[in-house]
C-alpha positions in Angstrom: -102.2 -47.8 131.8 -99.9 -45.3 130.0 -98.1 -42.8 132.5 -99.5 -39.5 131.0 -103.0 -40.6 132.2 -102.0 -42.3 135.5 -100.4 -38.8 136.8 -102.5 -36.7 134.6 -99.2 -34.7 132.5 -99.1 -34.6 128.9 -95.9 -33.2 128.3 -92.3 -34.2 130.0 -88.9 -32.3 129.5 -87.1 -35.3 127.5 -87.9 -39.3 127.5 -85.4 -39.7 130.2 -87.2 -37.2 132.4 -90.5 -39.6 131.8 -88.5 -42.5 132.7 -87.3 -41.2 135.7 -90.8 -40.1 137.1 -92.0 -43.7 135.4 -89.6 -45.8 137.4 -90.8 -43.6 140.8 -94.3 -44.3 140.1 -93.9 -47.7 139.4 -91.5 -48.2 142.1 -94.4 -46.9 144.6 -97.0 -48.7 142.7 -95.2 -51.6 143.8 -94.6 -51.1 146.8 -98.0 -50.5 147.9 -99.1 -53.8 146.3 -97.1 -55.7 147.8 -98.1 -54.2 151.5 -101.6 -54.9 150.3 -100.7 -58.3 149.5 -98.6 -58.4 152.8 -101.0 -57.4 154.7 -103.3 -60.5 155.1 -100.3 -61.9 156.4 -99.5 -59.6 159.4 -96.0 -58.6 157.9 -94.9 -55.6 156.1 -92.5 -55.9 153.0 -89.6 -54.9 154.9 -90.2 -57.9 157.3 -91.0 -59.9 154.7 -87.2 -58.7 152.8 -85.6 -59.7 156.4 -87.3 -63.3 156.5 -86.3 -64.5 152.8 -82.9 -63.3 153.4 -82.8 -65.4 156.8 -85.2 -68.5 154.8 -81.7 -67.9 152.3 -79.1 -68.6 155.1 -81.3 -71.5 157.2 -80.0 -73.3 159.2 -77.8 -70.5 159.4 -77.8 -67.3 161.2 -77.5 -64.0 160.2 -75.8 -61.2 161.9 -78.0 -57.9 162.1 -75.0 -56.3 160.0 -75.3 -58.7 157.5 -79.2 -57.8 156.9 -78.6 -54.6 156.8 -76.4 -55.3 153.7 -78.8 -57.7 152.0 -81.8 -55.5 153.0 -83.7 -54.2 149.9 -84.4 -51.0 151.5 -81.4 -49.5 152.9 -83.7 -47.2 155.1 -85.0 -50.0 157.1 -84.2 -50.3 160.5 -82.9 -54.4 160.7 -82.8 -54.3 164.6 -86.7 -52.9 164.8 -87.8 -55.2 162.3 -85.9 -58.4 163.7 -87.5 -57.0 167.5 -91.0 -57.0 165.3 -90.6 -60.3 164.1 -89.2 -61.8 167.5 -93.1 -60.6 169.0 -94.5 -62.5 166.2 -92.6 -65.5 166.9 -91.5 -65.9 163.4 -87.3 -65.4 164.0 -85.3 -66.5 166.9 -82.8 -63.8 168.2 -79.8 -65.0 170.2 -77.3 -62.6 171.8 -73.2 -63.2 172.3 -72.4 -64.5 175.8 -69.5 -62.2 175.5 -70.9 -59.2 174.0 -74.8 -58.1 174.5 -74.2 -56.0 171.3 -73.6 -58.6 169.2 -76.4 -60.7 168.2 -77.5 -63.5 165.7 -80.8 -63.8 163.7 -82.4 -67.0 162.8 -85.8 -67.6 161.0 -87.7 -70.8 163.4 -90.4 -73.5 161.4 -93.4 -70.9 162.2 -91.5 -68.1 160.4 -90.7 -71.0 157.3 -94.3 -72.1 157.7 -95.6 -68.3 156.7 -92.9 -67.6 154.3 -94.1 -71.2 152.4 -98.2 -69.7 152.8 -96.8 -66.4 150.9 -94.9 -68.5 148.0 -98.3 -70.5 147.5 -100.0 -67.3 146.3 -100.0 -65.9 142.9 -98.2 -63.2 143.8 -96.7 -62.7 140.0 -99.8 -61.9 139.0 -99.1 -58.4 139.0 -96.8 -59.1 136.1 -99.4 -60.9 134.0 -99.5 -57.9 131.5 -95.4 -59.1 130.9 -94.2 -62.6 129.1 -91.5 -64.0 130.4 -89.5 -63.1 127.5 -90.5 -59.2 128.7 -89.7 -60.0 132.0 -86.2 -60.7 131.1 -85.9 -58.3 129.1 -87.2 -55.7 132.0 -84.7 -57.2 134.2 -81.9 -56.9 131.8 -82.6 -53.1 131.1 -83.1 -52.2 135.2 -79.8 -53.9 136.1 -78.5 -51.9 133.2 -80.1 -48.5 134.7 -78.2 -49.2 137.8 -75.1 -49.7 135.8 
């Protein structure tokens, strides 16, 4: 669906003023698909984010610092969400001997387990409306954006 009818506006200050609010609103729409998707799954995407970096690393840890780097959303709190994850049994978190502050992160076979559910679902479908040739494209012209 075109923009001008999603947010109900009809006129925009320039094409680059449309993209802007475009890429926002499809950023958000997004974003609330995928915590729809996520959902059924008892994770949020942020936890989700933190598990496919760790599934990345396996068998090898990750510090919290270094998921806070890889993090897609550079708001996201890495200790909470490892904490939330730990309740869940999904990661294993071990703390330095030496220093309490200091502390690795590791996904465990129930976290891998899940993570393999999720990849099982369609979830590209949301991109159905794209070929792959326009999906490469979109890529190309995003990573572009961000310069």
């Amino acid at each position: 669906m075109r923009l001008e009818d999603e947010i109900m506006q009809k006129k925009f200050k320039s094409e680059y003023h449309k993209l802007l609010i475009n890429i926002i609103f499809t950023g958000n729409w997004v974003n609330a698909e995928s915590i729809k998707f996520l959902k059924q799954f008892g994770i949020s995407p942020q936890q989700y984010n933190l598990m496919r970096i760790l599934r990345g690393r396996h068998p090898e840890s990750a510090s919290i610092t270094l998921l806070t780097e890889r993090m897609l959303d550079k708001m996201s709190n890495a200790s909470r969400l490892v904490e939330k994850l730990k309740k869940k049994s999904l990661v294993e978190r071990i703390e330095c001997p030496n220093d309490r502050r200091k502390v690795e992160v590791t996904i465990n076979e129930k976290g891998l387990e899940l993570l393999k559910k999720i990849d099982d679902y369609e979830y590209e479908k949301n991109f159905k409306n794209l070929s792959v040739t326009e999906a490469k494209l979109l890529n190309s012209l995003l990573d572009k954006f961000r310069g």
